[in-house]
C-alpha positions in Angstrom: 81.0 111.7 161.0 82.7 109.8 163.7 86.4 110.0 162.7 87.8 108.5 165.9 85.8 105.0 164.4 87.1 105.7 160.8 90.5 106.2 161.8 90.6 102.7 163.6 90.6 100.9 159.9 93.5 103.0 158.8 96.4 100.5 157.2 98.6 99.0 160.2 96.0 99.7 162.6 95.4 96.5 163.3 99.1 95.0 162.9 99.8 97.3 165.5 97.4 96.0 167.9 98.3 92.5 167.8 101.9 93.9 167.9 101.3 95.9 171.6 99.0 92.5 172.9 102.2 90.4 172.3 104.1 92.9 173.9 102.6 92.9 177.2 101.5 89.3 177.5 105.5 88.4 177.1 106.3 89.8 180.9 103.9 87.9 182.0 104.9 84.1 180.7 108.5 85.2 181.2 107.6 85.8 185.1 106.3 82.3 185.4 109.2 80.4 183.6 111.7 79.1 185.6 114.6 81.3 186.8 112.6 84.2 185.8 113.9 87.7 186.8 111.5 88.9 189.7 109.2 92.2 188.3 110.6 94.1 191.0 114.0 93.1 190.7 113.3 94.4 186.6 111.9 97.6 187.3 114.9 98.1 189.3 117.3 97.2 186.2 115.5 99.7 184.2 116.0 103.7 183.6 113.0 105.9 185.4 111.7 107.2 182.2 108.1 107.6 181.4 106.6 104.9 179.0 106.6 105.5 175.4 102.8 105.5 174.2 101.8 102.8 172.0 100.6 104.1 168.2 97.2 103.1 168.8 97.1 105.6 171.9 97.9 108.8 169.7 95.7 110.9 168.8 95.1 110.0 164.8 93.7 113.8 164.2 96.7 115.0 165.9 99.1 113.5 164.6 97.8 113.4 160.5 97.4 117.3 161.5 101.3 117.7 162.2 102.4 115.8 159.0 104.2 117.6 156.0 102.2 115.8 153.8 98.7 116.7 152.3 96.0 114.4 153.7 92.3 114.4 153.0 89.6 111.7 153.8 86.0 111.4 152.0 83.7 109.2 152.2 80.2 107.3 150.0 80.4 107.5 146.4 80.5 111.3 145.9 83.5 111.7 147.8 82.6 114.2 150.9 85.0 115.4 152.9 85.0 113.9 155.7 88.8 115.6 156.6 91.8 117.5 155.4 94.5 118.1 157.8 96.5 121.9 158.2 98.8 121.1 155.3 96.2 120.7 153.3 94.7 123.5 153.9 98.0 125.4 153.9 98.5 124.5 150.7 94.8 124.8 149.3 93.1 127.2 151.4 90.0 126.4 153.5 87.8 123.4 152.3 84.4 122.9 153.6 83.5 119.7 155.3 80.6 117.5 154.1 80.7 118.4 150.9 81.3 116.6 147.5 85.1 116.7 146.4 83.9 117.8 143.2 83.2 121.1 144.8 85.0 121.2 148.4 87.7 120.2 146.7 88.3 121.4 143.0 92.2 121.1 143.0 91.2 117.4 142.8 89.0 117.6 139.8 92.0 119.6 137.8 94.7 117.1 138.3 92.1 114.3 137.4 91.8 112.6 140.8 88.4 111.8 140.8 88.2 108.7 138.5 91.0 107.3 140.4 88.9 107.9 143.5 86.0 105.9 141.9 88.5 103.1 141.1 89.9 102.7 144.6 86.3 103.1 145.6 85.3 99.9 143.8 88.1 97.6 144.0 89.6 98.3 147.0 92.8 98.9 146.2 95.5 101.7 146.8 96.2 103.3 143.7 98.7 105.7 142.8 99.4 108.9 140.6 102.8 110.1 140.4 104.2 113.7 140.1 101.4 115.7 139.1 101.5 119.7 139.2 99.0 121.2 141.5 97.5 124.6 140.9 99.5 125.9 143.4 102.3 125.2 141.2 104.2 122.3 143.0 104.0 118.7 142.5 102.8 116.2 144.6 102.8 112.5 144.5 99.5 111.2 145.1 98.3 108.1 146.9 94.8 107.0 147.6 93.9 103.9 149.8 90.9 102.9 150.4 89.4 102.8 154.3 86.4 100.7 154.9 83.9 100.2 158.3 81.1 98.2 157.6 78.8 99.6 154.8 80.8 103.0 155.1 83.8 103.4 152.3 85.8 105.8 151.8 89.8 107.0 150.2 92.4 108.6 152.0 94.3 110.5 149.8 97.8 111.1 150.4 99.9 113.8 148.7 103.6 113.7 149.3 105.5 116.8 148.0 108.1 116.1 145.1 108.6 119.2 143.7 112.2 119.3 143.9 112.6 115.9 142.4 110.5 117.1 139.4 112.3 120.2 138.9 115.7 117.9 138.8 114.1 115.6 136.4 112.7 118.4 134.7 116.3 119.8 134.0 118.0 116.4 133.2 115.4 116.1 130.4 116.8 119.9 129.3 119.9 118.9 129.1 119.0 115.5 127.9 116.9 117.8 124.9 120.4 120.4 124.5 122.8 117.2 123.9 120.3 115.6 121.4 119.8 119.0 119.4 123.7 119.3 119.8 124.1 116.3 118.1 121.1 116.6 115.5 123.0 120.0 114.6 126.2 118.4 114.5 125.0 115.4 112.4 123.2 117.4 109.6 126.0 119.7 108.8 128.1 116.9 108.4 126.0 115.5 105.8 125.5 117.1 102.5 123.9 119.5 102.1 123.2 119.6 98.3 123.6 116.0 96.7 125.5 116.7 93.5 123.6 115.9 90.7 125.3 113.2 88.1 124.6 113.5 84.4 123.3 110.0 84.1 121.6 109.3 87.2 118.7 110.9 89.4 119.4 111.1 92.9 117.1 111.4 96.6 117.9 111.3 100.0 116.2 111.6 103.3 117.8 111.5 106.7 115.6 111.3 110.2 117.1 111.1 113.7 115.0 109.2 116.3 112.4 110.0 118.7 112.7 112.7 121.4 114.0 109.5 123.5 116.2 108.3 121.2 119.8 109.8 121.2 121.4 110.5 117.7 123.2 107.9 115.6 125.6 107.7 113.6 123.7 107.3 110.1 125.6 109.0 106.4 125.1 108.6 103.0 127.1 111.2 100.3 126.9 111.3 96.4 130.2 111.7 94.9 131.2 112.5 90.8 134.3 110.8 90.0 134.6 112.3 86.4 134.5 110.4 83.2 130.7 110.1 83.8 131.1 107.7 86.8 129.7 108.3 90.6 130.4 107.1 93.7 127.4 106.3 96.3 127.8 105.8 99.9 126.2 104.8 103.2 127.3 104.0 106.1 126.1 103.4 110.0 128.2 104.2 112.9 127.4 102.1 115.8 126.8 103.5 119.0 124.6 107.2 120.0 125.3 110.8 120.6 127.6 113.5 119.6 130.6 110.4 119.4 129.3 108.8 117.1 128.1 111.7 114.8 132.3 113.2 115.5 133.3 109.7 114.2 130.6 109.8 111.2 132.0 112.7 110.1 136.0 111.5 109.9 134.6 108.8 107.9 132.1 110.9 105.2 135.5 113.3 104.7 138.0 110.5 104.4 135.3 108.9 101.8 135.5 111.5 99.7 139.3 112.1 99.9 139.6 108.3 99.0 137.1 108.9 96.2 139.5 111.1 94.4 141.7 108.3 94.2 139.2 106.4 92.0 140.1 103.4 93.4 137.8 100.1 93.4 135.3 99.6 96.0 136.8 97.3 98.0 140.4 99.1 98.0 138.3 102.2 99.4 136.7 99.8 102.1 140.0 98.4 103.0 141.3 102.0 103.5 138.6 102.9 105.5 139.0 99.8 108.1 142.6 101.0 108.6 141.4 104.6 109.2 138.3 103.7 111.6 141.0 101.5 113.7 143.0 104.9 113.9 140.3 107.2 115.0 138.8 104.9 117.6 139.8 101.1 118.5 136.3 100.6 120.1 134.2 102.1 117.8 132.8 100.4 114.6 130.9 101.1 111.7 129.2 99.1 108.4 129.6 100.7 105.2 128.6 100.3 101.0 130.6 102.3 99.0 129.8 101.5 95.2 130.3 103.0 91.5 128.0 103.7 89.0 129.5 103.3 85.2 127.3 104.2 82.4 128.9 102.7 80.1 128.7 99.3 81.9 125.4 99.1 82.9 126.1 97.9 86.8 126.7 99.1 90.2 129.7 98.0 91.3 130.3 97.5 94.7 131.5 96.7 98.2 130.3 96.0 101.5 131.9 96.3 105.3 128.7 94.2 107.4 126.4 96.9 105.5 122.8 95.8 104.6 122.7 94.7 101.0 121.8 97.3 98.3 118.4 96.3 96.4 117.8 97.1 92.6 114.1 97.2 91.0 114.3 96.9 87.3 112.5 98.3 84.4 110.1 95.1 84.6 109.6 95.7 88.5 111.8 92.7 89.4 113.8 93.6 92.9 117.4 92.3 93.4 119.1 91.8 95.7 122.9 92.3 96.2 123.9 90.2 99.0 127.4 89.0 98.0 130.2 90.0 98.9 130.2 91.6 102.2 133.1 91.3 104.8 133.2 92.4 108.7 132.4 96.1 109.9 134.6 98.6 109.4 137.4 99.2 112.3 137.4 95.2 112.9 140.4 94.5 110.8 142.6 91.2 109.0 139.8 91.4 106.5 140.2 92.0 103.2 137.6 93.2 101.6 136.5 92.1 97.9 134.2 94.1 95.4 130.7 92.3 93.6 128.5 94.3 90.9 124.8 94.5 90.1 122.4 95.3 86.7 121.9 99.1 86.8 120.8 99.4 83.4 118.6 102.3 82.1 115.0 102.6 83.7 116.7 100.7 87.1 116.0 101.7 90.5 118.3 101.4 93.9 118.2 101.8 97.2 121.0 101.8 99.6 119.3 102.3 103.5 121.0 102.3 107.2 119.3 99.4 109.7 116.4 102.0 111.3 114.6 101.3 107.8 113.7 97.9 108.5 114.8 96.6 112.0 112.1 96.5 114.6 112.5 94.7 117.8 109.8 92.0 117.6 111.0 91.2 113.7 113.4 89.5 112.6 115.7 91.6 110.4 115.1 89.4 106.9 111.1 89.7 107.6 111.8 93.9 107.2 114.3 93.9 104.4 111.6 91.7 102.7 109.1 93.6 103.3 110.9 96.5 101.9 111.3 94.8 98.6 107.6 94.6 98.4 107.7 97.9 98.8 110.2 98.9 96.0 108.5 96.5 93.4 105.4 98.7 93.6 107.5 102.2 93.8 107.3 104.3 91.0 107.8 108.1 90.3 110.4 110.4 91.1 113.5 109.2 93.2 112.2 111.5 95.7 108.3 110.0 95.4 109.9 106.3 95.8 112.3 107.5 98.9 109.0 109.2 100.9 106.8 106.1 100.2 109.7 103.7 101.3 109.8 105.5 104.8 106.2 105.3 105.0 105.8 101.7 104.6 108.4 100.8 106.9 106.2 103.0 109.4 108.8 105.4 110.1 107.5 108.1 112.3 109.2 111.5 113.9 108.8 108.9 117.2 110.8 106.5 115.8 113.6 104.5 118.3 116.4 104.7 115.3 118.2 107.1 113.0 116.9 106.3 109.2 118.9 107.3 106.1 117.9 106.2 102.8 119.4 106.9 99.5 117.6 106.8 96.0 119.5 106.9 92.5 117.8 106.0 88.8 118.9 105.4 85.8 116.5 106.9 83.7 115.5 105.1 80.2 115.4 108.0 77.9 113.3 107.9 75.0 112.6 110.5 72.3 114.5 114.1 71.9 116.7 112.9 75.3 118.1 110.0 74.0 119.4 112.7 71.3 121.2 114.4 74.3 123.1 111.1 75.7 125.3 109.4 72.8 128.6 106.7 72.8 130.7 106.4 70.0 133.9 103.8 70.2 136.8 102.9 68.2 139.1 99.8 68.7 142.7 101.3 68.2 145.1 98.4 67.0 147.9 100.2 67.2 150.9 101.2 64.4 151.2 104.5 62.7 147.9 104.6 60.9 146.1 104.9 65.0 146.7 108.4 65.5 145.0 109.8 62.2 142.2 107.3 62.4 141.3 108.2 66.1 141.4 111.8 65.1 139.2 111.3 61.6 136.8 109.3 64.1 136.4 111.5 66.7 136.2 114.4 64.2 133.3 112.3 62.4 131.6 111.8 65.7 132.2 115.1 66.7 130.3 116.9 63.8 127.3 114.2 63.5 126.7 115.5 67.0 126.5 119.3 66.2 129.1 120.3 68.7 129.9 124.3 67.5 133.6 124.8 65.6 135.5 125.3 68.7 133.9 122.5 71.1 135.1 120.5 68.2 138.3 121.1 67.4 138.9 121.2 71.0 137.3 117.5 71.0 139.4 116.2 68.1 142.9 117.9 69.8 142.5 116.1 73.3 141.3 112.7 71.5 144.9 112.8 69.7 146.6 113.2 72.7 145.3 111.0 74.6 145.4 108.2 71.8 149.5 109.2 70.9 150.1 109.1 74.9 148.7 105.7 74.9 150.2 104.7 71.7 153.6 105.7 73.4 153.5 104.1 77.0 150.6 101.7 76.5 150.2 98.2 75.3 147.1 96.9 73.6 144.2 96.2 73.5 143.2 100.4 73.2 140.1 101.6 73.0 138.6 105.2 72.0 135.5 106.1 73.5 133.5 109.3 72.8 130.8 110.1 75.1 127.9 113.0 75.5 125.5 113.9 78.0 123.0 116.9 78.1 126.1 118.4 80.5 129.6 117.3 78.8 131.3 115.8 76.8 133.6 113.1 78.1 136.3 111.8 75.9 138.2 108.5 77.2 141.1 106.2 75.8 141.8 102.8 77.7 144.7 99.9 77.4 146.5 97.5 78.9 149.1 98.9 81.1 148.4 99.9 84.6 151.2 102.7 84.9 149.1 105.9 85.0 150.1 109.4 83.5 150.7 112.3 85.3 151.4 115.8 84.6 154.6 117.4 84.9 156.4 120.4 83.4 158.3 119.8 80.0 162.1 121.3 79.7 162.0 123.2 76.2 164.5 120.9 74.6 162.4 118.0 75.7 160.5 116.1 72.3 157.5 114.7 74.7 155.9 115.1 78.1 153.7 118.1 77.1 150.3 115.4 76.1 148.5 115.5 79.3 149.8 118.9 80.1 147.7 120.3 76.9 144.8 118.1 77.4 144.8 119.4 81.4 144.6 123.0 80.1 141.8 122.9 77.6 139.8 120.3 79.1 137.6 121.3 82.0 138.5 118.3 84.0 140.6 115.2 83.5 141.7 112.4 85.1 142.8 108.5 84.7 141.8 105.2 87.0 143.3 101.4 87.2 140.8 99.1 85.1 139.7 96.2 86.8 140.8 94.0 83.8 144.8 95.2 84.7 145.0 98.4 82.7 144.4 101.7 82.6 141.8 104.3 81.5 143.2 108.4 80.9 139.7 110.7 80.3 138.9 114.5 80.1 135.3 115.8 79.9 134.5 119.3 78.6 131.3 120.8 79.8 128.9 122.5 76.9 127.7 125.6 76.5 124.2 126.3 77.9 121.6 126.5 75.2 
């Protein structure tokens, strides 16, 4: 094959050419314009150097044989070699001329050049495959462009080395993958590791960071017991990616749960936590619901900091949705935030979820909590069963772009022998001297209809007294004694109308009182009192029972 003719339709050939005819037809109309510098007088003005060849006068074999970078010509629809210059063949060995690159030239085939060889083949246009590893274990940028002379066509390929750029990309992806495990590590001990397990509620939860590609949010839920048969449930969504924001996540899990034990109301929690996020970082924000579950009411109450709003499927299948009241992010602050409550009656369902549930980025973000209502209409089974199919239906995938954390709780609707296990018993106390012994002929009535064994129940009956006579003492009506069992405890609770709450403290031995909550703190397993939302109090102690 003639390659002095196929080298004369290489790209810029021709540009070239026109370029060197302008060149030296310039001298020649400057010579005839008037005032013109003589061509003697110029080649006097001028260094003695010899001329600079044009490009088209190189030697095209010569010069593609001195380039660094791999070059091969073939030619006709099977691709024979026409060419491959020495770095080429330094690189490959020896290829045979004439023959098909399919078997001249077999590095090809591996790195899948051939198609794109047909493609430039038949439209006639450059195409280009970027850093692929050659067999001989360094990568190579390839370019083919098409080179055309009459009916003859053929490809130059053109294989620049970028080895050394891969290998850097290659470790900023390592370290890319170390920070992103880093902060998957760091993020899933932060969260719980075991959800405690409420007497009255059943509880699932699922957490999954983003894709490969996707740094690592801020995303937390926790499950907290408050005592008295109430729990706390949380989730919240630190804006922003990476180790940061996982750091900042978990200041704001462990100050939850400090806050917790305050039992305060929703909102007072919220309002806590703006102050604190402000404190750990003025930049930084996060949304947040933090609610209580009651038993005895029936309803999740709860509050929200720019958190998306908690749904609730009940018994019938009916999804609500609690959309009211919700203030600004946390960290924002001059907000203050206010609490709102939802049905969570026996046989209910709710879901509390972080924004990579149902935000995509060609969807607006109503159009994917909706859908997820659809979803939870037709969930049934297990908490865990309805928290696998609600990731599945929002198409959540280990690609995904977002951190997802969901969080499932149920109220079961016992029915049979387990409705046996989870009794209320209340008594309205109006006061005067006759309160005391009627609370403790109540609770001791209660207390055997339940088949609690002799010391359970005089145990029971001991801590009901105290609690009444400490609220007959320092409260004001209305009172209330309420008598609760679960298959776990028994929780024993007196409520009334002053907000000052007890505390323990050692009695002098001349003293006639203080030593009420200091007996009912020693034989209860747990005790504890809260505000009331209605502006009183409520003192409780819960023994656990003995395992049958």
């Amino acid at each position: 094959m003639n390659f002095t003719r196929w080298s004369a339709r290489l790209p810029g050939t021709q540009r070239r050419a026109a370029a060197r005819t302008d060149h030296t037809a310039a001298p020649d109309r400057q010579a005839e314009a008037p005032g013109a510098v003589p061509a003697a007088r110029a080649e006097q003005l001028t260094d003695e150097h010899a001329p600079v060849p044009a490009v088209d006068e190189l030697p095209v074999r010569e010069v593609l044989d001195r380039v660094p970078a791999l070059v091969a010509l073939v030619h006709g629809p099977d691709h024979r070699v026409a060419y491959i210059n020495d770095a080429y063949v330094t690189a490959f060995g020896v290829r045979p001329l004439g023959e098909p690159a399919r078997e001249s030239l077999p590095e090809l085939d591996e790195l899948g050049l051939l198609p794109l060889l047909d493609q430039v083949l038949r439209s006639r246009k450059p195409r280009t495959l970027k850093s692929r590893k050659a067999p001989d274990g360094r990568s190579y940028t390839f370019t083919c462009t098409p080179v055309t002379e009459g009916e003859n066509a053929g490809v130059l390929v053109f294989a620049t080395d970028v080895t050394d750029h891969a290998e850097a990309a290659e470790r900023l992806r390592a370290s890319e993958r170390r920070q992103r495990e880093t902060a998957v590590t760091l993020q899933r001990s932060l969260l719980p590791q075991e959800l405690e397990e409420p007497d009255d509620l059943r509880i699932a939860a699922t957490y999954q960071p983003g894709g490969t590609e996707a740094a690592v949010g801020g995303d937390w839920y926790d499950v907290i017991t408050l005592g008295g048969g109430r729990t706390a449930l949380v989730i919240g969504d630190v804006m922003g990616r990476g180790v940061r924001a996982a750091a900042v996540m978990g200041q704001l899990r462990t100050a939850v749960r400090a806050y917790a034990r305050l039992d305060l109301p929703p909102h007072e929690v919220l309002q806590l936590l703006d102050g604190l996020a402000t404190e750990i970082d003025a930049n930084q924000i996060a949304t947040c619901v933090y609610a209580i579950h009651d038993p005895n009411e029936g309803r999740l109450v709860y509050a929200s900091a720019g958190h998306l709003p908690i749904l609730v499927r009940d018994e019938s299948g009916v999804v609500l949705r609690a959309d009211e009241p919700t203030g600004p992010p946390l960290g924002t602050g001059g907000w203050m935030h206010a609490s709102g409550s939802i049905p969570l009656g026996p046989g209910s369902t709710a879901v509390l979820y972080t924004d990579g549930l149902v935000e995509r980025r060609n969807e607006d973000l109503d159009e994917g909590i909706a859908a997820l209502e659809r979803a939870l209409s037709g969930a049934t089974g297990t908490p865990q069963v309805v928290c696998d199919r609600l990731v599945r239906s929002a198409g959540v995938t280990a690609d995904h772009d977002d951190d997802v954390a969901v969080l499932v709780l149920q109220h079961p609707a016992r029915t049979g022998p387990d409705s046996d296990l989870f009794r209320n018993a209340a008594l309205e106390l109006l006061g005067g001297i006759e309160a005391a012994p009627r609370a403790r002929a109540f609770a001791s009535g209660v207390l055997t209809s339940w088949r609690f064994p002799t010391e359970l129940h005089d145990l029971g009956v001991l801590a009901a007294s105290e609690l009444v006579a400490n609220s007959l003492q320092h409260g004001t009506p209305p009172m209330r004694l309420r008598l609760r069992r679960t298959d776990r405890r028994l929780i024993i609770e007196v409520t009334d109308g002053d907000d000052h709450l007890p505390r323990r403290r050692r009695a002098e031995p001349g003293d006639e009182s203080g030593r009420g909550i200091a007996i009912v703190a020693t034989i209860a397993s747990n005790w504890g009192s809260r505000r009331t939302p209605g502006g009183g109090k409520a003192v409780w102690c819960e023994f656990v029972l003995p395992k049958t």
